[in-house]
LUMFI-187226 format. One record per residue (C-alpha): residue number from 1; x, z, y. Coordinates in steps of 0.05 Angstrom, whole numbers, m for minus. Last residue first. Layout:
N
i:NUM	c1:X	c3:Z	c2:Y
...
% end
This chain:
73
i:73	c1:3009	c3:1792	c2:2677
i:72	c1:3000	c3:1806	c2:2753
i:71	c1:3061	c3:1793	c2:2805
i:70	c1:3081	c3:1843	c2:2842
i:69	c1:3101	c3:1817	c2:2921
i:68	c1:3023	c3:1808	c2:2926
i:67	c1:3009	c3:1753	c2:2972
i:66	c1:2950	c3:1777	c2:3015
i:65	c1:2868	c3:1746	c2:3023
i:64	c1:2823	c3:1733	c2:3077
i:63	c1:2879	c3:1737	c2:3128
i:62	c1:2874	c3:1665	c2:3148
i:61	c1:2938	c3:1636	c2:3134
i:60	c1:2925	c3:1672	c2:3068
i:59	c1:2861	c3:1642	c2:3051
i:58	c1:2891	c3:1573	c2:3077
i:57	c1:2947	c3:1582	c2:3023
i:56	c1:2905	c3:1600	c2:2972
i:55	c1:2858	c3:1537	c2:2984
i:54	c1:2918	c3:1494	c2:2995
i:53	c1:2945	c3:1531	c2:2921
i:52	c1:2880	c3:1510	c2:2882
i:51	c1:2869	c3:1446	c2:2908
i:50	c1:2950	c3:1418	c2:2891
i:49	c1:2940	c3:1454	c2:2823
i:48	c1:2887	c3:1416	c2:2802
i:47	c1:2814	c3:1457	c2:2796
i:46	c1:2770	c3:1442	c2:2744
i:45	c1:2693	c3:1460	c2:2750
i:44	c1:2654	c3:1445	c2:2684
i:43	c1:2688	c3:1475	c2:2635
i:42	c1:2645	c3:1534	c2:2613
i:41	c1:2637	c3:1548	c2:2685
i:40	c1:2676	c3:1619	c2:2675
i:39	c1:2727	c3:1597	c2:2634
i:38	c1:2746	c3:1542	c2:2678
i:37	c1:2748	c3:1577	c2:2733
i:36	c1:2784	c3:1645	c2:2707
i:35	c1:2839	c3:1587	c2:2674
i:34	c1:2850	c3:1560	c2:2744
i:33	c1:2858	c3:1629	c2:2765
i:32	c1:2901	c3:1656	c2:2723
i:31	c1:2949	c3:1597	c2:2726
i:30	c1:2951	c3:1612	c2:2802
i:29	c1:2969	c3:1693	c2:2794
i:28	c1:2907	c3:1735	c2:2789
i:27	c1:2892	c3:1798	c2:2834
i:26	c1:2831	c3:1834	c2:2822
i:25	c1:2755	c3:1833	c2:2800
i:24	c1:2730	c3:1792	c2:2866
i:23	c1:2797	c3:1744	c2:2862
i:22	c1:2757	c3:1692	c2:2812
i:21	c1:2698	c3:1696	c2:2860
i:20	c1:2747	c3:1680	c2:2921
i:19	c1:2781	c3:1615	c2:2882
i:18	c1:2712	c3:1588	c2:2856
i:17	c1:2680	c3:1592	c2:2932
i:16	c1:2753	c3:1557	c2:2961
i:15	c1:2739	c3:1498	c2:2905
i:14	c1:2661	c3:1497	c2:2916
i:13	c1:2681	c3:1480	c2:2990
i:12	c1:2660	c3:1549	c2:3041
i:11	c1:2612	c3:1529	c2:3091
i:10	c1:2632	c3:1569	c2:3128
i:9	c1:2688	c3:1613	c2:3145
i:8	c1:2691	c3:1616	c2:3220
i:7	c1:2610	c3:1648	c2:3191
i:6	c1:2648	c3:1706	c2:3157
i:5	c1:2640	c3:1758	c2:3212
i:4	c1:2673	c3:1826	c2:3185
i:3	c1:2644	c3:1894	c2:3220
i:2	c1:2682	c3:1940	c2:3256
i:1	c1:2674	c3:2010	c2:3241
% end
């Protein structure tokens, strides 16, 4: 089994860290997410939506993460 090398990765920004710990539990749609950030640093990190989807789409350019064609309450 091939292992995954992260370090291409790194540093991750706080912005890409909060969008990856939001997607640990499951898939989110963008709204989701920005409200998973904020609730989960009491307010402290905000995210605009310009930050949040160039994070996503990076992720996804880079096969960390996959568009769902379902689309999550």
């Amino acid at each position: 089994m091939a292992r995954f090398d992260p370090s291409p990765f790194l540093p991750l920004t706080p912005a890409m860290f909060q969008v990856l710990l939001s997607l640990a539990d499951g898939e989110k749609h963008g709204y989701a997410i920005l409200k998973e950030v904020a609730r989960r640093t009491s307010g402290k990190v905000t995210l605009r939506a310009a930050t949040l989807y160039t994070v996503i789409r990076r992720f996804v350019d880079d096969g960390l993460i996959a568009e769902s064609d379902e689309r999550p309450d």
